[in-house]
matplotlib code that plots the C-alpha trace (Angstrom):
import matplotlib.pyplot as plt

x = [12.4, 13.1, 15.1, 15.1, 17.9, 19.8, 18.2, 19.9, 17.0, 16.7, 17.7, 16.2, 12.7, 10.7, 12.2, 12.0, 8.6, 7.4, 9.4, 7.8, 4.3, 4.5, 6.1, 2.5, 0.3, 1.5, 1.2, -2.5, -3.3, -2.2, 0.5, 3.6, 6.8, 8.4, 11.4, 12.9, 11.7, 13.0, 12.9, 11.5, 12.7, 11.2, 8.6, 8.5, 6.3, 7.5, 6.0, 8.4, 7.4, 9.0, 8.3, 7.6, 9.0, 7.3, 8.5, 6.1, 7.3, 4.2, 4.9, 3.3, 3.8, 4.6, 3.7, 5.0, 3.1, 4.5, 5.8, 2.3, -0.2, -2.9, -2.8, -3.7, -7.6, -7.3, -5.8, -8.1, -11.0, -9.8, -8.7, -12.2, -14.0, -11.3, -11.8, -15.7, -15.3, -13.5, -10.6, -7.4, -5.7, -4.0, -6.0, -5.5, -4.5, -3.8, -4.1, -2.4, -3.3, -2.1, 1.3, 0.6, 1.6, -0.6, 0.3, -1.0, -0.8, 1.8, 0.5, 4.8, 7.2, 6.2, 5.7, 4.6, 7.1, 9.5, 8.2, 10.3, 8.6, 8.7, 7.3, 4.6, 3.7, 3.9, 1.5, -0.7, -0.4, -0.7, -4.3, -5.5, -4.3, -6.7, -9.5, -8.4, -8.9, -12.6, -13.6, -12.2, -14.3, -17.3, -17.6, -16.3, -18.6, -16.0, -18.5, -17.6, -14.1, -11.9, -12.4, -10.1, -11.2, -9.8, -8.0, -6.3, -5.5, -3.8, -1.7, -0.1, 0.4, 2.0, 4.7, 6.0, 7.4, 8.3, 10.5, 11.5, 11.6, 12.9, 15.0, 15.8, 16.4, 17.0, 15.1, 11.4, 8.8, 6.3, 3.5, 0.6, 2.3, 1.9, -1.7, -3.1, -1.5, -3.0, -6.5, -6.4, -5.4, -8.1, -11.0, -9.9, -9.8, -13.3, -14.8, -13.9, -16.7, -15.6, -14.7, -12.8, -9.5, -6.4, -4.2, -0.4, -1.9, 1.6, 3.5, 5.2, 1.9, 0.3, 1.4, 1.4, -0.7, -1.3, -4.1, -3.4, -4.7, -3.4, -2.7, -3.0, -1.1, -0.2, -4.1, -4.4, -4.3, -7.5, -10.2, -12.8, -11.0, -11.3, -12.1, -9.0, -6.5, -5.7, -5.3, -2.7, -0.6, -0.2, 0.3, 2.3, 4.6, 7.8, 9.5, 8.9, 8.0, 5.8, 6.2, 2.6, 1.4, 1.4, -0.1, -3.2, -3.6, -4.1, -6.1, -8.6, -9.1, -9.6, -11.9, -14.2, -14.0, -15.0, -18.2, -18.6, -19.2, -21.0, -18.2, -17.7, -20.8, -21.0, -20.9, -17.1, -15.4, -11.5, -10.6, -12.0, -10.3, -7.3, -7.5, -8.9, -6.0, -3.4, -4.8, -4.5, -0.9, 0.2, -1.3, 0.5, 3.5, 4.1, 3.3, 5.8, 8.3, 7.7, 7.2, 10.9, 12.3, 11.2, 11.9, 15.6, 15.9, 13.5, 13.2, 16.8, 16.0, 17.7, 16.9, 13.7, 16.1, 17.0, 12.9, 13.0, 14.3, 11.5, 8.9, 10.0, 9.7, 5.9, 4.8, 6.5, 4.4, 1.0, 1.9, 2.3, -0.9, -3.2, -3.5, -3.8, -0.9, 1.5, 3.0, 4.2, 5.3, 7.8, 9.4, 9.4, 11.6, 14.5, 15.3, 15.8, 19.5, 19.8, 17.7, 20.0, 23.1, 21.9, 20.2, 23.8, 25.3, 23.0, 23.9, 27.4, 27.3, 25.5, 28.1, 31.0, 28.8, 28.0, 31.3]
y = [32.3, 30.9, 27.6, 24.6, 24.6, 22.2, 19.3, 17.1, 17.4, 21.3, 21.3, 18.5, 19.9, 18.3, 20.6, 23.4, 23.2, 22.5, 26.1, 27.9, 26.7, 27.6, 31.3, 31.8, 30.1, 32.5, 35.1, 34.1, 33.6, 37.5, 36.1, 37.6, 36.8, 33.2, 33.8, 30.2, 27.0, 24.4, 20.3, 18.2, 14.7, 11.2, 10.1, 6.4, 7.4, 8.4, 12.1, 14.8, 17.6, 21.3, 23.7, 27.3, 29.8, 33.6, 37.2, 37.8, 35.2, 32.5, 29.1, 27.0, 23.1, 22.1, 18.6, 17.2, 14.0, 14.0, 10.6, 9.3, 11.9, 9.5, 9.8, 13.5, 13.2, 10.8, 13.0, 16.1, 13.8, 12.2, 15.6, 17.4, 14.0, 15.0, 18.4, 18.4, 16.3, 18.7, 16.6, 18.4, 17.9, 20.6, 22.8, 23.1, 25.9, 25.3, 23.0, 21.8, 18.1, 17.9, 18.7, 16.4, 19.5, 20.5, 23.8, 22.9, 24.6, 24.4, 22.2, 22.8, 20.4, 19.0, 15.3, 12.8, 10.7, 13.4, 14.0, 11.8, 8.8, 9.3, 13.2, 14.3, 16.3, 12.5, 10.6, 14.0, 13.8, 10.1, 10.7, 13.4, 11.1, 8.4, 10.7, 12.1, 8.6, 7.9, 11.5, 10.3, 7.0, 8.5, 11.2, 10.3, 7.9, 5.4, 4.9, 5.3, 4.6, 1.3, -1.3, -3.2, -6.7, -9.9, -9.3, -6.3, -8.1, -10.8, -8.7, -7.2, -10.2, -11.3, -9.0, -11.0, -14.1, -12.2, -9.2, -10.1, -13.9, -14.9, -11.5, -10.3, -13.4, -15.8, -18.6, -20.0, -21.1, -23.6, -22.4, -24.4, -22.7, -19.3, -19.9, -21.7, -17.9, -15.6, -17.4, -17.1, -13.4, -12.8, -13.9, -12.2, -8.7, -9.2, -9.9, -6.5, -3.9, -1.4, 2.1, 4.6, 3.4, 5.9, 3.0, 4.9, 6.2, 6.3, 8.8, 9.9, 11.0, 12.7, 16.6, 18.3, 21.5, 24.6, 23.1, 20.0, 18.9, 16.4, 17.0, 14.0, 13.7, 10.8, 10.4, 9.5, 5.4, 5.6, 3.1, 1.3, -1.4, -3.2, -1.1, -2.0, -1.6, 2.0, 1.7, -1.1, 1.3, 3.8, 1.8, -0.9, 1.2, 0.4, 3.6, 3.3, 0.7, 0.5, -1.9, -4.6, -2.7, 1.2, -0.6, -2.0, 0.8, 3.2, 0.3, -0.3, 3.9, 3.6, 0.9, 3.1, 6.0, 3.8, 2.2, 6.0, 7.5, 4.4, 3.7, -0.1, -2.1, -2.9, -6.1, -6.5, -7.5, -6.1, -9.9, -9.9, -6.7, -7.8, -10.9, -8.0, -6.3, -9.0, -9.9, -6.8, -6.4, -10.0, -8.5, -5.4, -6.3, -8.7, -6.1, -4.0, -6.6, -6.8, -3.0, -2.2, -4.9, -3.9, -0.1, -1.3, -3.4, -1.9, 1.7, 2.3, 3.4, 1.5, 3.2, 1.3, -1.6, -1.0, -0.9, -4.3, -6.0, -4.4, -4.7, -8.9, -8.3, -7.2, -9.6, -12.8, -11.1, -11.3, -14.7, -15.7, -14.4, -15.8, -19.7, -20.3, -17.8, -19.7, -22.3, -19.6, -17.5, -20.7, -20.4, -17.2, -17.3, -18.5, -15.5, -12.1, -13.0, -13.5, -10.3, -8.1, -9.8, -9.3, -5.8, -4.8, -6.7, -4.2, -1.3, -1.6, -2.2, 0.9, 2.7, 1.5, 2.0, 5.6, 6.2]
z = [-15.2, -11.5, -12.3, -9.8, -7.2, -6.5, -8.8, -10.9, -13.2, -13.4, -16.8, -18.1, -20.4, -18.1, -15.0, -17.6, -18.8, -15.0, -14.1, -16.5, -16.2, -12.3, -13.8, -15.3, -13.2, -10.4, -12.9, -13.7, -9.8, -9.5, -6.5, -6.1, -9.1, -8.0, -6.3, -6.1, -6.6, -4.4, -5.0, -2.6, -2.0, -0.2, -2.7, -3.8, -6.9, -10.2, -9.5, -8.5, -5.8, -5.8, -2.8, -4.7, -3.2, -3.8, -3.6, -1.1, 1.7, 0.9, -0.7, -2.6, -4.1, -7.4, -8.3, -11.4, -13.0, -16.4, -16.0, -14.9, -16.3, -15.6, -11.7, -12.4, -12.7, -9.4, -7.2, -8.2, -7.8, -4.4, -3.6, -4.0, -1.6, 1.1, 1.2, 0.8, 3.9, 5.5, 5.6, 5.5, 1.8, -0.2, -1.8, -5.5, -6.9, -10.7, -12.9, -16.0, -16.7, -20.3, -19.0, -15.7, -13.4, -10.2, -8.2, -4.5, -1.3, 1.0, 3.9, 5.3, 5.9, 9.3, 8.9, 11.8, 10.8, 12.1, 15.9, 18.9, 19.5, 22.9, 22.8, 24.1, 20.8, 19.1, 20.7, 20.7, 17.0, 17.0, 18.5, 16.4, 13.1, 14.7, 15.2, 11.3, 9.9, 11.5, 10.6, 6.6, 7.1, 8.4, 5.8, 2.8, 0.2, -1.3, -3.6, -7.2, -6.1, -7.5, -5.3, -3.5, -4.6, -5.3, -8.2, -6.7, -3.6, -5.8, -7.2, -4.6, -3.4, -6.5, -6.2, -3.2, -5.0, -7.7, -6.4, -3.3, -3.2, -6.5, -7.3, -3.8, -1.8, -5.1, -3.0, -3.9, -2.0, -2.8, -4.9, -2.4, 0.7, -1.3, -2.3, 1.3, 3.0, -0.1, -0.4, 3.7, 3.1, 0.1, 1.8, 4.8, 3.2, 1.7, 4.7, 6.3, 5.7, 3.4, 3.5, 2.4, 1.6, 1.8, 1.1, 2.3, 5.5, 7.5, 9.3, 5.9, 4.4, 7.8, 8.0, 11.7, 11.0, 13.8, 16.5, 16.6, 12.8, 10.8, 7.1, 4.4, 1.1, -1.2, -1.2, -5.1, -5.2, -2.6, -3.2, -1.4, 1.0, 4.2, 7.6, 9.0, 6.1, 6.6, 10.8, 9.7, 7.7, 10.8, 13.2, 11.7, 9.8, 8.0, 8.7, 12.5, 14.8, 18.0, 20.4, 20.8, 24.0, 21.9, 19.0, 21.0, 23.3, 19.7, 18.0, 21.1, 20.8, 17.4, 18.3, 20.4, 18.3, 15.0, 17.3, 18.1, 14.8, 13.4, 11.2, 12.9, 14.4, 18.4, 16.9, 16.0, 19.4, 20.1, 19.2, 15.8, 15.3, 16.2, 13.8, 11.2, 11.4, 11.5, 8.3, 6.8, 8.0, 6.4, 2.8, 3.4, 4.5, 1.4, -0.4, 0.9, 0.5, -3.2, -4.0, -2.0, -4.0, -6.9, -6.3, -6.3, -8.7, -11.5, -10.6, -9.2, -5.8, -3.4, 0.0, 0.3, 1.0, 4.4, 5.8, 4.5, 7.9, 9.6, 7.0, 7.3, 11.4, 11.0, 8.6, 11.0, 13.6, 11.9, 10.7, 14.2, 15.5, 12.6, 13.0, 8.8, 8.3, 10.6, 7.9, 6.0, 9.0, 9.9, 6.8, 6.5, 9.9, 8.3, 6.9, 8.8, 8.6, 5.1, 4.6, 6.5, 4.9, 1.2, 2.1, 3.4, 0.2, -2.1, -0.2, -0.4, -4.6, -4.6, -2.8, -4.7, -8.3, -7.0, -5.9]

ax = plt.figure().add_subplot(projection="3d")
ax.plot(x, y, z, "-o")
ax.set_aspect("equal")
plt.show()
């Protein structure tokens, strides 16, 4: 049996019952004998990734849900829209749902995320993932899909107080400056048309592919959500910032291209985009702010800690630009000091309790 290299959890059973089950699903497939299976790191989620490598020179993915069986039948459902819409996802090659294992195919390991900003190659690619997400709206039904409604919208929003307000920053805010921004930010959202919702659609989840095609993974929270939820997440990313002139040149092309394939009316103007969109990015970026708390402080990975500065940066942006968002956005401005002074705080416990 080809063990994991390199992984603190090769020998755990989970790691061993993942190794064998790709041993005879390659077996089964008639591929070449596994030669070494490789982890992957970088995922948020509780799933774990392996790269598979074969005897013969090809690859393939190994994903292992067995912490979260239940975002198996998601993915291989969200999985079968993209590709019937000739979207580019990872084909699935095996399955084994009772154990929560997928075997995919290798899409490689050239992330967006991972261009220059300033290449040529990156605002190529930055193009062909705008034309990528209108081609995803166009032709893929969000019907049948969760939707993205109030409830859900609250909470997310919930996790803001509660992660990275009272356990993060150990301050509070009061609960009618909270609900006056979240109401604001509810009915917002719902009165976006709605589409097909990736819901991560960053530079961490879009793969570079030959001729100029963009890959998509992380694709199994998708639901039906507001048009300009998913545009948000690229362009307004917490892994990499663009300054406001980049952002509007790629949201006014994404603009023309949505009129273009019908997926947006005529009738939306840039400005009631741009308000769309600032909207969006408030939600998200509270989000954000709770989830990276949270991924510290519940689920032990403290990493997420340091997108929190610019995470906070975004969201006192979009605060600023909506008129009902800028009470909050004042308070909120009090604290990209204290952020970076307890985020370096964290960082430094975790050093010492690593060490």
């Amino acid at each position: 049996m080809a063990f994991i290299d390199n992984w603190p959890l090769a020998k755990t059973r989970s790691a061993v019952d993942l190794a064998g089950w790709i041993e005879s699903s390659v077996s089964a497939m008639g591929r070449a004998q596994t030669a070494r299976i490789e982890p992957l790191y970088g995922d948020a989620s509780p799933r774990r990734y392996v790269r598979v490598h074969l005897a013969d020179g090809t690859s393939c993915i190994g994903m292992d849900a067995s912490d979260e069986r239940e975002s198996i039948a998601p993915f291989e459902r969200i999985d079968a829209l993209l590709r019937g819409a000739d979207i580019e996802a990872p084909e699935i090659l095996a399955r084994g749902g009772a154990e929560g294992f997928l075997l995919l195919a290798d899409l490689g390991d050239r992330l967006l995320l991972d261009l220059p900003p300033d290449s040529p190659e990156c605002a190529r690619s930055y193009e062909a993932a705008l034309e990528t997400l209108v081609a995803m709206q166009q032709r893929v039904d969000p019907a049948g899909l969760p939707d993205f409604d109030e409830a859900e919208i609250r909470r997310e929003l919930g996790l803001f107080p509660e992660w990275f307000l009272s356990r993060f920053l150990q301050e509070d805010l009061p609960d009618a400056l909270l609900e006056d921004a979240f109401e604001g930010i509810v009915d917002a959202l719902l009165e976006q048309p709605r589409v097909f919702m990736h819901r991560d659609y960053h530079a961490a989840n879009l793969m570079l592919l030959p001729d100029q095609r963009i890959g998509v993974i992380d694709f199994q929270d998708a639901v039906a959500g507001p048009v300009s939820y998913d545009l948000v997440s690229l362009l307004r990313d917490v892994y990499r910032s663009w300054d406001a002139a980049q952002r509007g040149a790629w949201s006014a092309r994404y603009l023309r291209l949505a009129r273009t394939a019908g997926v947006l009316d005529a009738s939306v103007s840039p400005e009631q985009w741009a308000l769309w969109c600032d909207w969006v990015g408030a939600q998200r970026c509270l989000k954000i702010l709770g989830i990276f708390s949270r991924l510290h402080y519940r689920d032990g990975k403290p990493k997420y800690l340091a997108s929190l500065g610019q995470t906070l940066s975004h969201l006192l942006d979009c605060c600023r630009a909506v008129g009902p968002l800028r009470p909050l956005g004042r308070r909120l401005a009090e604290y990209p000091e204290r952020v970076q002074l307890r985020t370096r705080e964290l960082m430094q416990q975790t050093a010492l309790s690593a060490g």
